[in-house]
PyMOL commands that place a pseudoatom at each C-alpha (Angstrom):
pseudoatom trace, name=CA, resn=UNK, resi=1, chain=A, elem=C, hetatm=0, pos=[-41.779, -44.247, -3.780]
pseudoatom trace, name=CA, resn=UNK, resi=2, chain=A, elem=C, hetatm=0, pos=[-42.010, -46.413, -0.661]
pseudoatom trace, name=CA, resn=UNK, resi=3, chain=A, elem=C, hetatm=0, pos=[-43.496, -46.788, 2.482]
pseudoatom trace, name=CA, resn=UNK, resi=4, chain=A, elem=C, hetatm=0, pos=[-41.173, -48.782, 5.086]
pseudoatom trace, name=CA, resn=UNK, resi=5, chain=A, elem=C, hetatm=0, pos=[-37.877, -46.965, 4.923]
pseudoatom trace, name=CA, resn=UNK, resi=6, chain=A, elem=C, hetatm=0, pos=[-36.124, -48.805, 7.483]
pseudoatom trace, name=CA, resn=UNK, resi=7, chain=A, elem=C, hetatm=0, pos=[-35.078, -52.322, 8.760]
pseudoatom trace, name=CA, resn=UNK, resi=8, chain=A, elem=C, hetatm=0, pos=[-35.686, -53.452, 12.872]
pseudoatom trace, name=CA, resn=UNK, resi=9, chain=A, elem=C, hetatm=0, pos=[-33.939, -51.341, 15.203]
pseudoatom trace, name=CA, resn=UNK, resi=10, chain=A, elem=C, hetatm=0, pos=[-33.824, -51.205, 19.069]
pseudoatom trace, name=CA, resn=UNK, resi=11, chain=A, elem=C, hetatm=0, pos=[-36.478, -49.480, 20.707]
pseudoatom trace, name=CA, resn=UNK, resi=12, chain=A, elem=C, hetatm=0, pos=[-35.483, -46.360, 20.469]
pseudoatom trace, name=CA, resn=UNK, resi=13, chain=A, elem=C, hetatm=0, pos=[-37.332, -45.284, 23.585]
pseudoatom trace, name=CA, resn=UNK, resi=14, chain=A, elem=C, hetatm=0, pos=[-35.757, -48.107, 25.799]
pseudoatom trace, name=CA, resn=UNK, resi=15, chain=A, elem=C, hetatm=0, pos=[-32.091, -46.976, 25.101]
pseudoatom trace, name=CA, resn=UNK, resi=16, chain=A, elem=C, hetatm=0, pos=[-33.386, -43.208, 25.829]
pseudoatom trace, name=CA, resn=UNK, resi=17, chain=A, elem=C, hetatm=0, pos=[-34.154, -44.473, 29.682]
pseudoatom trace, name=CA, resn=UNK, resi=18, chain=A, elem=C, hetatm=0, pos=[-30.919, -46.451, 29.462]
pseudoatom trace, name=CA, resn=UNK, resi=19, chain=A, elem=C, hetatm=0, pos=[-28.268, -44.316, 27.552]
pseudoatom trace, name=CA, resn=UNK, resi=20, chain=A, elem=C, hetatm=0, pos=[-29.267, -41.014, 27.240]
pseudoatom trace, name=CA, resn=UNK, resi=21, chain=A, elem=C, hetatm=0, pos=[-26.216, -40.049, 24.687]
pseudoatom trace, name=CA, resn=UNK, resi=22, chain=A, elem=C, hetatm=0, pos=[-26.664, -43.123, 22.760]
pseudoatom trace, name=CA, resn=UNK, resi=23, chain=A, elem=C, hetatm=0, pos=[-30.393, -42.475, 21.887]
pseudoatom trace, name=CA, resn=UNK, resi=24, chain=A, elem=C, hetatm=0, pos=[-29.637, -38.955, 20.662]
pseudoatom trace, name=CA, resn=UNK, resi=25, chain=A, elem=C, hetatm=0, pos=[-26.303, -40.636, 18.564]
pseudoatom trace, name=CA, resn=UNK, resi=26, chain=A, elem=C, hetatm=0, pos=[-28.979, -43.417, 17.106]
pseudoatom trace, name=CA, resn=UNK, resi=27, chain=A, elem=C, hetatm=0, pos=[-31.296, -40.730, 16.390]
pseudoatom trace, name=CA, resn=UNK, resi=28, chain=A, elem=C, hetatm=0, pos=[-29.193, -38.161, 14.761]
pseudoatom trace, name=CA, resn=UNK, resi=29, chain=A, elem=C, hetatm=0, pos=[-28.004, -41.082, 12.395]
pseudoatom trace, name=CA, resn=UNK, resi=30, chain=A, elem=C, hetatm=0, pos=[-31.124, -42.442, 11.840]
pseudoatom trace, name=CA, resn=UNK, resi=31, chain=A, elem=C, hetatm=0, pos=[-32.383, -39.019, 10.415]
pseudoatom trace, name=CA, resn=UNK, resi=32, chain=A, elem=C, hetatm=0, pos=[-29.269, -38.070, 8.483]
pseudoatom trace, name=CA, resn=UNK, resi=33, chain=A, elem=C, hetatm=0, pos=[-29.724, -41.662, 6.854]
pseudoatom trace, name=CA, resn=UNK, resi=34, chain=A, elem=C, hetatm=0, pos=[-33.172, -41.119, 6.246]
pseudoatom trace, name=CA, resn=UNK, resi=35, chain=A, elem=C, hetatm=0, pos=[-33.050, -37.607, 4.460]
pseudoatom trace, name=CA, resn=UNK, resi=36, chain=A, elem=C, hetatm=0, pos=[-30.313, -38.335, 2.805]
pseudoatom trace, name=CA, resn=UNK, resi=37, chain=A, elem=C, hetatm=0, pos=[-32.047, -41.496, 1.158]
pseudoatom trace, name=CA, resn=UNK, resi=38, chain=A, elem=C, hetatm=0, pos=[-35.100, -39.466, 0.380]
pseudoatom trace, name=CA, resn=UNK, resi=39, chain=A, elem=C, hetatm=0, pos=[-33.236, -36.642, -0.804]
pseudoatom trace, name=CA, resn=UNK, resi=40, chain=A, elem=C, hetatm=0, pos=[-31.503, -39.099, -3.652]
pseudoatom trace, name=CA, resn=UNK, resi=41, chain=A, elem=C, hetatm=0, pos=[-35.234, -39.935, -4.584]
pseudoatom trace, name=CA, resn=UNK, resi=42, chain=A, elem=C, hetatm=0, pos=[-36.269, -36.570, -5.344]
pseudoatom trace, name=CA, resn=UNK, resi=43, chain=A, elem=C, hetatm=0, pos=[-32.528, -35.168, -6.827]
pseudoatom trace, name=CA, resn=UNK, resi=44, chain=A, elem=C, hetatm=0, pos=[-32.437, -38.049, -9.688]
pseudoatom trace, name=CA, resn=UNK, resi=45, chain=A, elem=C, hetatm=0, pos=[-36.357, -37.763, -10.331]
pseudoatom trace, name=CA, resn=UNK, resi=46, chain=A, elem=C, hetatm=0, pos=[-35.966, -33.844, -10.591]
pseudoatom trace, name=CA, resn=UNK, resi=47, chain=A, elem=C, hetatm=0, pos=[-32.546, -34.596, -12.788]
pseudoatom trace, name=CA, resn=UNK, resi=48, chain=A, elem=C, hetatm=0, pos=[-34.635, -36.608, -14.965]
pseudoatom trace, name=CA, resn=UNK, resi=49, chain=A, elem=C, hetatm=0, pos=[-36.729, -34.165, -16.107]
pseudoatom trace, name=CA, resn=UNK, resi=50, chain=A, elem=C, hetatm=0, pos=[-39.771, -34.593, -13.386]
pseudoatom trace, name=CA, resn=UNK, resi=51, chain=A, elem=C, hetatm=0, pos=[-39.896, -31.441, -11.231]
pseudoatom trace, name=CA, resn=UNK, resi=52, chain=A, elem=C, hetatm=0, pos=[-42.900, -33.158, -8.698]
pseudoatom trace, name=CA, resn=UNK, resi=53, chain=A, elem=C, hetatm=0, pos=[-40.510, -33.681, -6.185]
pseudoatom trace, name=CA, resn=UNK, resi=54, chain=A, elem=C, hetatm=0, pos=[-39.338, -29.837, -6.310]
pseudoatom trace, name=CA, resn=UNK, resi=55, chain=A, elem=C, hetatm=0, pos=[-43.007, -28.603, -5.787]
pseudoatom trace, name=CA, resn=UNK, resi=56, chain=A, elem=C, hetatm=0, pos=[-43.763, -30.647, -3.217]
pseudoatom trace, name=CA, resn=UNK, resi=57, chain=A, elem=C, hetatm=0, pos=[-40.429, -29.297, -1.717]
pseudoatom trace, name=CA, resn=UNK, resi=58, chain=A, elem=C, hetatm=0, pos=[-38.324, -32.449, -1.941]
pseudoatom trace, name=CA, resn=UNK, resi=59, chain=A, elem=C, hetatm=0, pos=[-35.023, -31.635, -2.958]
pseudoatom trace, name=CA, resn=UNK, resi=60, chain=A, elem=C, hetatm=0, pos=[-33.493, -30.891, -0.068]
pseudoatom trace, name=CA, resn=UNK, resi=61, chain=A, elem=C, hetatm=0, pos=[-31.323, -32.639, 2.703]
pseudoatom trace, name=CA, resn=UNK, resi=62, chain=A, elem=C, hetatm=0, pos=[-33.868, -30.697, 5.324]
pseudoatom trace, name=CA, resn=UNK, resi=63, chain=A, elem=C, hetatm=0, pos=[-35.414, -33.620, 7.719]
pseudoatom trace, name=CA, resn=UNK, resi=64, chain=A, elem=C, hetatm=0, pos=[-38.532, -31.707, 8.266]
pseudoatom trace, name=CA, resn=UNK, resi=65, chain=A, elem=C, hetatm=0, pos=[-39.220, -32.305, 4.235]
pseudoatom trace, name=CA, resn=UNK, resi=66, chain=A, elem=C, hetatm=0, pos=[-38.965, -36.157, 4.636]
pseudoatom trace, name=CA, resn=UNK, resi=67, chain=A, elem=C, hetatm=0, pos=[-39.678, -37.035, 8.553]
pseudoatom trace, name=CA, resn=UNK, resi=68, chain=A, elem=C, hetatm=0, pos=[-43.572, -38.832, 8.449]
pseudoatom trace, name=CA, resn=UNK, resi=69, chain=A, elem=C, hetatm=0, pos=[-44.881, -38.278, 12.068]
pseudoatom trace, name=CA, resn=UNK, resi=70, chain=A, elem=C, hetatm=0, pos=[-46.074, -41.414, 12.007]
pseudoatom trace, name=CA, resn=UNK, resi=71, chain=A, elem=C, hetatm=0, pos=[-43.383, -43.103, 11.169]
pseudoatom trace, name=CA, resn=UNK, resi=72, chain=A, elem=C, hetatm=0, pos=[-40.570, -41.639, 13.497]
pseudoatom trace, name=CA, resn=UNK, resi=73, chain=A, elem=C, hetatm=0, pos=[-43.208, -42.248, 16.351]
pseudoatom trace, name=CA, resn=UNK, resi=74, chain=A, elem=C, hetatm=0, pos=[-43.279, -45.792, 15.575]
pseudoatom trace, name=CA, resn=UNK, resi=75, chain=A, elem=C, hetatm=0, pos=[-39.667, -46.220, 15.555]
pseudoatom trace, name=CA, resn=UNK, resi=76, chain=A, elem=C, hetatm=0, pos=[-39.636, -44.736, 18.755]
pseudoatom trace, name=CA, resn=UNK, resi=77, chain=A, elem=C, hetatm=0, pos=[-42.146, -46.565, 20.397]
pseudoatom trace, name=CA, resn=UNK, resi=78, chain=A, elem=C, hetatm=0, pos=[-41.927, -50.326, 18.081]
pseudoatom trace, name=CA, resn=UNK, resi=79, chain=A, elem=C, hetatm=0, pos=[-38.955, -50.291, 16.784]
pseudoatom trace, name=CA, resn=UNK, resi=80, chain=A, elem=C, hetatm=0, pos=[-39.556, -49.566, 13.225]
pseudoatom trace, name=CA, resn=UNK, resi=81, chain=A, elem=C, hetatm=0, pos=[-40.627, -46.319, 10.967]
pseudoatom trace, name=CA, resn=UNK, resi=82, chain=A, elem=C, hetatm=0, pos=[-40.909, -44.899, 7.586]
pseudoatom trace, name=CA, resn=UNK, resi=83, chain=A, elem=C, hetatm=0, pos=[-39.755, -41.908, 5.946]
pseudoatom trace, name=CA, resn=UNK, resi=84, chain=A, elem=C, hetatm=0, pos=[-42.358, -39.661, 3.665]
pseudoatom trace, name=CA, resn=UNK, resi=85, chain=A, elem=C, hetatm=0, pos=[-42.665, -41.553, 0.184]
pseudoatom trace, name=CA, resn=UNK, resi=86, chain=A, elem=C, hetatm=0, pos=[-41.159, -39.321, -2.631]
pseudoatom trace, name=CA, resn=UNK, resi=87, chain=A, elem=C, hetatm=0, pos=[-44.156, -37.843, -5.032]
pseudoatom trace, name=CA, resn=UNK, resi=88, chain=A, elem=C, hetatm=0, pos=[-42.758, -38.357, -8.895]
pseudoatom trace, name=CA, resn=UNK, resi=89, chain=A, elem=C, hetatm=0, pos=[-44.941, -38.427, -11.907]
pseudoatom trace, name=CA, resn=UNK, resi=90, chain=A, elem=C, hetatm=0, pos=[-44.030, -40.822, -14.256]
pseudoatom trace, name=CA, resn=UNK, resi=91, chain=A, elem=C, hetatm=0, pos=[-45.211, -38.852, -17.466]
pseudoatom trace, name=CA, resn=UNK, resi=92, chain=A, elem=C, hetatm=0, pos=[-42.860, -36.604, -16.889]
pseudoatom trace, name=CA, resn=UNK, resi=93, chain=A, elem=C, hetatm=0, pos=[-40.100, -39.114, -17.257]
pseudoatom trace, name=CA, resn=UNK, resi=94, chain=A, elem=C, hetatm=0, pos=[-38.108, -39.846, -21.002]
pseudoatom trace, name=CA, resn=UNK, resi=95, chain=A, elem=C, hetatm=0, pos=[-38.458, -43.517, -20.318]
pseudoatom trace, name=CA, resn=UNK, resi=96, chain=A, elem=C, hetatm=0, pos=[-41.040, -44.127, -17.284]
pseudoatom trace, name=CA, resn=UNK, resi=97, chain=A, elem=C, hetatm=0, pos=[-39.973, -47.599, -16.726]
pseudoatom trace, name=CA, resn=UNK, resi=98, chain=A, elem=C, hetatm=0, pos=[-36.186, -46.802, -16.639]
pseudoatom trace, name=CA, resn=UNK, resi=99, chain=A, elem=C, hetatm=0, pos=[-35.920, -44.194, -14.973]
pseudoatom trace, name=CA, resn=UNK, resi=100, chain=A, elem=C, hetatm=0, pos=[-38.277, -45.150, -12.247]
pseudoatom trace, name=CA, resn=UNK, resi=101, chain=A, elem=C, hetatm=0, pos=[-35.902, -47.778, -11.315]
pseudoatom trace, name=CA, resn=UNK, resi=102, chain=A, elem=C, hetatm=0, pos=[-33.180, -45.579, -11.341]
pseudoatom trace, name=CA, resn=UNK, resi=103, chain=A, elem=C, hetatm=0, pos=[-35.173, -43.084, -8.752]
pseudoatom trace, name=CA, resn=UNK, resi=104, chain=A, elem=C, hetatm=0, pos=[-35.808, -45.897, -6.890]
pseudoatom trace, name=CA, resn=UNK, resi=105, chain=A, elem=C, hetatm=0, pos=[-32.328, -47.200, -6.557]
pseudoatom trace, name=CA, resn=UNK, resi=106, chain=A, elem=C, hetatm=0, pos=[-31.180, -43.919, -5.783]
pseudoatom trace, name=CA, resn=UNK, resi=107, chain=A, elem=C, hetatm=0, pos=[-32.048, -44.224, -2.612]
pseudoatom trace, name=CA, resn=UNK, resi=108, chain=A, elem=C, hetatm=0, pos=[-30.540, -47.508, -1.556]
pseudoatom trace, name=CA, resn=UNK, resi=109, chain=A, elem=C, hetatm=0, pos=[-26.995, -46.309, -3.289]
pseudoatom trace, name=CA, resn=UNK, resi=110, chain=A, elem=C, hetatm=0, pos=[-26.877, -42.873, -1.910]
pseudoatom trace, name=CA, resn=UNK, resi=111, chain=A, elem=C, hetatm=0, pos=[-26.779, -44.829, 2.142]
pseudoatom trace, name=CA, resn=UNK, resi=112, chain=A, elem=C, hetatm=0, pos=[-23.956, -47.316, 0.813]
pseudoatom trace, name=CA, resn=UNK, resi=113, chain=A, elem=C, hetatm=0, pos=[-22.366, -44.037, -0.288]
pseudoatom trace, name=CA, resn=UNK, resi=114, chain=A, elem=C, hetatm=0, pos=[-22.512, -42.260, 2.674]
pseudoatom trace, name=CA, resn=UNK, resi=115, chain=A, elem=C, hetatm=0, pos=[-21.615, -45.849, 4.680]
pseudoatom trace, name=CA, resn=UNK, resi=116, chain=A, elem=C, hetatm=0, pos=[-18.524, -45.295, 3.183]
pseudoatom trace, name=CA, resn=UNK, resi=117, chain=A, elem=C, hetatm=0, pos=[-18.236, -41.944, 3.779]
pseudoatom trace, name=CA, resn=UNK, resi=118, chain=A, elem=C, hetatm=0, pos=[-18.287, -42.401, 7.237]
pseudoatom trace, name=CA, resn=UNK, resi=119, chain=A, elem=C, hetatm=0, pos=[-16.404, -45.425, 7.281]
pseudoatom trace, name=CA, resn=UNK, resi=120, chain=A, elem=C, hetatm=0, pos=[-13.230, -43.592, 6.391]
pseudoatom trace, name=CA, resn=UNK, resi=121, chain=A, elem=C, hetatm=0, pos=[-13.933, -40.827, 8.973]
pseudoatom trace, name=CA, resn=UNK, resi=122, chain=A, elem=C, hetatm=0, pos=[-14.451, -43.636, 11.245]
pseudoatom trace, name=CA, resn=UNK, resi=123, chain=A, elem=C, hetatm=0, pos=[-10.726, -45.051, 10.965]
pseudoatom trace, name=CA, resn=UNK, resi=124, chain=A, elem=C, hetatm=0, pos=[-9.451, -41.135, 10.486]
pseudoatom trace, name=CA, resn=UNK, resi=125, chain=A, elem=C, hetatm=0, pos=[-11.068, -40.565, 14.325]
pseudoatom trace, name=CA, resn=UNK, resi=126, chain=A, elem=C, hetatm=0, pos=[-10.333, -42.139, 17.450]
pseudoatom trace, name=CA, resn=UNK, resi=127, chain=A, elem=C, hetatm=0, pos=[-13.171, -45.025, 17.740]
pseudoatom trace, name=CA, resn=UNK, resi=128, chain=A, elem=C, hetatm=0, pos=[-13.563, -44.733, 21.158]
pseudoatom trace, name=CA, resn=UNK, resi=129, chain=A, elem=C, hetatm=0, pos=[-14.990, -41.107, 20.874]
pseudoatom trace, name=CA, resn=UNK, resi=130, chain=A, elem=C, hetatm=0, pos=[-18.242, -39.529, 20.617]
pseudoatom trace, name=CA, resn=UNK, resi=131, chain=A, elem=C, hetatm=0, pos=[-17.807, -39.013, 16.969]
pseudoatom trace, name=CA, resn=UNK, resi=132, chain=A, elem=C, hetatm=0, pos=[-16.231, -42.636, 16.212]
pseudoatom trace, name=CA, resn=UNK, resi=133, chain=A, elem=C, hetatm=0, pos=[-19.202, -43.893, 17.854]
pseudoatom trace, name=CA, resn=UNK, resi=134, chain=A, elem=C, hetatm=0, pos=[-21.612, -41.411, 15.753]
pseudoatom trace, name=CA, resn=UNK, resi=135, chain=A, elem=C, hetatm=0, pos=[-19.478, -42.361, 12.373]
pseudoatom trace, name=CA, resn=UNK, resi=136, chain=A, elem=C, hetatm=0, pos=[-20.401, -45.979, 13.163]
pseudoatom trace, name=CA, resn=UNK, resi=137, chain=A, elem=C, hetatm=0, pos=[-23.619, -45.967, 13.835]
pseudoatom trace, name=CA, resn=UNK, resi=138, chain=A, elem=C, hetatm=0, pos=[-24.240, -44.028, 10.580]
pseudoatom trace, name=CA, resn=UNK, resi=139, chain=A, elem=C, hetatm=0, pos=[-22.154, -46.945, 8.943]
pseudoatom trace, name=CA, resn=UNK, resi=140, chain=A, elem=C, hetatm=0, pos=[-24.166, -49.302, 10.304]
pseudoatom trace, name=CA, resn=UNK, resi=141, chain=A, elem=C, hetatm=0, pos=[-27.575, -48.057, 9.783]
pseudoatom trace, name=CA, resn=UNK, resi=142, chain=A, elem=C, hetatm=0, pos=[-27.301, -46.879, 6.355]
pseudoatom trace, name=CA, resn=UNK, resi=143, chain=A, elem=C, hetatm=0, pos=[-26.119, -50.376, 4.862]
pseudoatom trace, name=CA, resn=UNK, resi=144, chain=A, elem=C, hetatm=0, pos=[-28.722, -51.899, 6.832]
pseudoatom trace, name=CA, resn=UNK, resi=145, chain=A, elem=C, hetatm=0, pos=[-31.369, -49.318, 5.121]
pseudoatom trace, name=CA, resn=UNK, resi=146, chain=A, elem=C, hetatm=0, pos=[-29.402, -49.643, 1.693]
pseudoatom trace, name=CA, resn=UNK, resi=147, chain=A, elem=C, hetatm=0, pos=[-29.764, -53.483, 1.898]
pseudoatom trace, name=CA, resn=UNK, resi=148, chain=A, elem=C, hetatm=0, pos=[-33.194, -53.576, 3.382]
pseudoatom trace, name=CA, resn=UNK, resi=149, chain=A, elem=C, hetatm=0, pos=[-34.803, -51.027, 0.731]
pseudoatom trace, name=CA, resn=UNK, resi=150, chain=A, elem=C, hetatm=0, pos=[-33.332, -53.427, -2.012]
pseudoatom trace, name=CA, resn=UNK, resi=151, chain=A, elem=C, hetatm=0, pos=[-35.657, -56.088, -1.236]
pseudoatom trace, name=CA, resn=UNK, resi=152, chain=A, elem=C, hetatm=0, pos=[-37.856, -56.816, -4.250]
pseudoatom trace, name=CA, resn=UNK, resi=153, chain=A, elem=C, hetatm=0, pos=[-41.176, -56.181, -2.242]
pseudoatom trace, name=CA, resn=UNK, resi=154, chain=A, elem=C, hetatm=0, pos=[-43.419, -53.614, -2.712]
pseudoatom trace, name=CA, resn=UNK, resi=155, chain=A, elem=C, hetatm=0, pos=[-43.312, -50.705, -1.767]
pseudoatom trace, name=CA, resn=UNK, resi=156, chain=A, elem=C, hetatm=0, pos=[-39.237, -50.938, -0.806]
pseudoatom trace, name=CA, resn=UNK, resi=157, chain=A, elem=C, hetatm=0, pos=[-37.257, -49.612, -3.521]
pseudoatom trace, name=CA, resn=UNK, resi=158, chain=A, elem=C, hetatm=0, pos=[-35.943, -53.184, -4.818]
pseudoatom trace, name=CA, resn=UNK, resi=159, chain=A, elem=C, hetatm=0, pos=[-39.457, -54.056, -6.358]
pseudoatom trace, name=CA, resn=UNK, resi=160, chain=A, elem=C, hetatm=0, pos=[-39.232, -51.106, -8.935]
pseudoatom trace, name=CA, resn=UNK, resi=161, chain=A, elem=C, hetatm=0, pos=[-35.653, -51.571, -9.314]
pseudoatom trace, name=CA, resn=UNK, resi=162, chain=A, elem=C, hetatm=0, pos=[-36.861, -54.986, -10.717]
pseudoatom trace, name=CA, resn=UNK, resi=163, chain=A, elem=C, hetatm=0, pos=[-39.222, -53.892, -12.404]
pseudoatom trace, name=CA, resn=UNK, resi=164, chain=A, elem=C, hetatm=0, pos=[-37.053, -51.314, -14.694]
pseudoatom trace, name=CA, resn=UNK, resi=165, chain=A, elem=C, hetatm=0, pos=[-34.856, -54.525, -15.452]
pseudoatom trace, name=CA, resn=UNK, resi=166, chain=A, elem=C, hetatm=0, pos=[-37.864, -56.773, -16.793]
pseudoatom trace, name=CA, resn=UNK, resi=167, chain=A, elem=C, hetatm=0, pos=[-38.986, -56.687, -20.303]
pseudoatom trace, name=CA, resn=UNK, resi=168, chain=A, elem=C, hetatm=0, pos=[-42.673, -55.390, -21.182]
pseudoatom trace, name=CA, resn=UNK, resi=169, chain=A, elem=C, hetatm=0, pos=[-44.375, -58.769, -21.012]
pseudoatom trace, name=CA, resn=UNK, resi=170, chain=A, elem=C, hetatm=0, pos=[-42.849, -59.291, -17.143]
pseudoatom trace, name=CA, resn=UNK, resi=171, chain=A, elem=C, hetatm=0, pos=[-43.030, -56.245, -16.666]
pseudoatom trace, name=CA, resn=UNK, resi=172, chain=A, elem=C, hetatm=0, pos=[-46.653, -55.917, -16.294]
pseudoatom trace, name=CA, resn=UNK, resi=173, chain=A, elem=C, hetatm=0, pos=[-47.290, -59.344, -14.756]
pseudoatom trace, name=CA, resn=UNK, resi=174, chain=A, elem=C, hetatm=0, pos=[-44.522, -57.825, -11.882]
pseudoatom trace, name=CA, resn=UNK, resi=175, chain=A, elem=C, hetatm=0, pos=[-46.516, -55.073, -11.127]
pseudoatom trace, name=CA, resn=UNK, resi=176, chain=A, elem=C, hetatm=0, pos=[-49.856, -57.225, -10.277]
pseudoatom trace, name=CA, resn=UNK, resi=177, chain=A, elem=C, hetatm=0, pos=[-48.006, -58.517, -7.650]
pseudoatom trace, name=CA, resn=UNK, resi=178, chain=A, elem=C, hetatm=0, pos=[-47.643, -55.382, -6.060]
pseudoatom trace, name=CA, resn=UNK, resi=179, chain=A, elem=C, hetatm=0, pos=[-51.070, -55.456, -4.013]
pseudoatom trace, name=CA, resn=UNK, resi=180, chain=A, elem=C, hetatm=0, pos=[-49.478, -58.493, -1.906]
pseudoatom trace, name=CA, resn=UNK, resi=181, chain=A, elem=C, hetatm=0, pos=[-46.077, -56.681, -0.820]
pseudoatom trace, name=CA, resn=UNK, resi=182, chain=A, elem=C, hetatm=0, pos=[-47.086, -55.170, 2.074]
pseudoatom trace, name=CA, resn=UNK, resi=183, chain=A, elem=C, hetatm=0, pos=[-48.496, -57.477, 3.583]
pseudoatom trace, name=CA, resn=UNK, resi=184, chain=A, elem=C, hetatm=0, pos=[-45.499, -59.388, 2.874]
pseudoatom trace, name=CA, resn=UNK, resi=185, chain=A, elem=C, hetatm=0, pos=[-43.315, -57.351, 4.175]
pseudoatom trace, name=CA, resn=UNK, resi=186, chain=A, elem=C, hetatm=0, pos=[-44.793, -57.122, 7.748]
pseudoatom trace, name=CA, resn=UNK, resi=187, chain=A, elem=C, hetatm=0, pos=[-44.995, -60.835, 7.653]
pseudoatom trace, name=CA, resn=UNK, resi=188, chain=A, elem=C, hetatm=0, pos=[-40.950, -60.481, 7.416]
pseudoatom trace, name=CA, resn=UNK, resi=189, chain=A, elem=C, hetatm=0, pos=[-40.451, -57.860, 9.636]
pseudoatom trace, name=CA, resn=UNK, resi=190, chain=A, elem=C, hetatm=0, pos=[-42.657, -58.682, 12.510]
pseudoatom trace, name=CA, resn=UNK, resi=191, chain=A, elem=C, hetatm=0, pos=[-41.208, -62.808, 12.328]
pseudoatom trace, name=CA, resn=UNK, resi=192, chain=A, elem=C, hetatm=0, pos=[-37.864, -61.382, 11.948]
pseudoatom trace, name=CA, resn=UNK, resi=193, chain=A, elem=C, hetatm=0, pos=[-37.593, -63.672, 9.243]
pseudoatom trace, name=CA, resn=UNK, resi=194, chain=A, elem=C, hetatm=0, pos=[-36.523, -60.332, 7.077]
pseudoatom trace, name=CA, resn=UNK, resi=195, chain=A, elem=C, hetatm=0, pos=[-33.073, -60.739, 8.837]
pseudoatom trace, name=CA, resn=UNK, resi=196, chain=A, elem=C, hetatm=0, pos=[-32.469, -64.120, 7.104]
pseudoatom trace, name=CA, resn=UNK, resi=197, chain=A, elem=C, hetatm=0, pos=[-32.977, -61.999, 3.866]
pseudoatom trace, name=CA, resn=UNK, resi=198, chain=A, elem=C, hetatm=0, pos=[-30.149, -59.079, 4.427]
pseudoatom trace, name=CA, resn=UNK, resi=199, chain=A, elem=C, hetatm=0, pos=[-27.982, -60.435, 7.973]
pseudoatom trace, name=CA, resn=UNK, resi=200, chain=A, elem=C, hetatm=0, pos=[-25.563, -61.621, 5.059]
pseudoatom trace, name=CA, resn=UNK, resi=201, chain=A, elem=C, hetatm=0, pos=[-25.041, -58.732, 2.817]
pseudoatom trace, name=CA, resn=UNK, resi=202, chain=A, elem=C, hetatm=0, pos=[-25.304, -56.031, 6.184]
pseudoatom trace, name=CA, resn=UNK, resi=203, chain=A, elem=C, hetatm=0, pos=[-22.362, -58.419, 7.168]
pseudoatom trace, name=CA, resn=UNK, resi=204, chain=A, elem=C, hetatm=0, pos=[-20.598, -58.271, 3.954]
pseudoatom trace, name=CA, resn=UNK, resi=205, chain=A, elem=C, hetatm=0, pos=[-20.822, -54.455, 3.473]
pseudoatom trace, name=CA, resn=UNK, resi=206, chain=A, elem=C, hetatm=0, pos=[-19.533, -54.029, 7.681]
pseudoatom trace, name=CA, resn=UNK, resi=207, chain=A, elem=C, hetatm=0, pos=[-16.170, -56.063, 6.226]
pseudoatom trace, name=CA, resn=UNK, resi=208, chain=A, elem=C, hetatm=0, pos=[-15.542, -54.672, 3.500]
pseudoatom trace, name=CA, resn=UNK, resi=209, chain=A, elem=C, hetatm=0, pos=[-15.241, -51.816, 5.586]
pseudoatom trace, name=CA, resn=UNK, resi=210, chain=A, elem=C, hetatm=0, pos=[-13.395, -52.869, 7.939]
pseudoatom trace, name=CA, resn=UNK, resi=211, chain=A, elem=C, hetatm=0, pos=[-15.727, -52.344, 10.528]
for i in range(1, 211): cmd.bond("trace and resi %d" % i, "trace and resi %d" % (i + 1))
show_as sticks, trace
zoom trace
């Protein structure tokens, strides 16, 4: 589905050395968030009729089916990772261009779902304890993944989302574009000029609840 799975975070590695209990918090959130967005891939691509994700042992909220090596060491060591794309075969699909928007938005919707989740456990638990600290760092870092895997570039979830909404002509012209997104997209992470891009809605999803 996607390669980058994740916005700019600390350096995982320096909080370790500074706040042991805070790493492992950041950690445990980080990979809840993450197999719980991949998960949402592979459930609406098997619901749609494509059972790819199911052989390649997808459908499941396991971390070891979604964690990419590379791309948790990264996050340790740079501040920034990727979770294991999600395998789907578009023939399989009633309406290929559809519903491959609606596996890739998946994603994105299941971490603003389980933002909110946790933002009511948050205000149900005392904020100043290990598990009020937990619930909002899983807040936190699954709007920022929701928002940042909306971005129209590929291979984040937001360019096929766009591409589902534009008619055949577009459509195709879109997906030429395609070869330039990554490239793109480490321009924007590595200027931090991505934050321009989602600071506003990460912002607007933290109010609305409450946080």
């Amino acid at each position: 589905m996607h390669l980058f799975a994740c916005y700019t975070f600390p350096v995982l590695l320096q909080i370790l050395f500074q706040n042991p209990i805070l790493f492992f918090l950041i950690a445990i959130a980080l990979v809840l968030s993450l197999s719980i967005h991949e998960f949402a891939h592979a459930l609406v691509a098997d619901k749609l009729g494509d059972d790819t994700p199911r052989l390649f042992g997808r459908v499941t909220i396991d971390p070891r089916a979604h964690l990419d090596p590379l791309g948790s060491i990264l996050l340790l060591i740079a501040g920034f990772g990727w979770g294991k794309p999600v395998p789907f075969n578009p023939i399989n699909l009633k309406n290929p261009k559809r519903d491959s928007a609606l596996i890739a938005v998946a994603g994105p919707i299941s971490n603003l779902m389980l933002a909110g989740i946790f933002a009511v456990i948050h205000h149900a638990v005392s904020p100043s304890s290990i598990f009020g600290a937990f619930s909002y760092l899983v807040v936190f870092y699954n709007i920022i993944l929701g928002v940042f895997n909306l971005i129209p570039v590929h291979p984040l979830d937001g360019f096929k989302v766009v591409a589902g909404l534009l008619p055949s002509d577009l459509h195709i012209q879109w997906m030429e574009t395609q070869r330039y997104g990554t490239l793109i997209l480490l321009v924007l992470v590595f200027t931090k000029s991505i934050g321009v891009v989602i600071d506003p809605l990460v912002n607007f999803f933290m109010t609305l609840f409450r946080l």
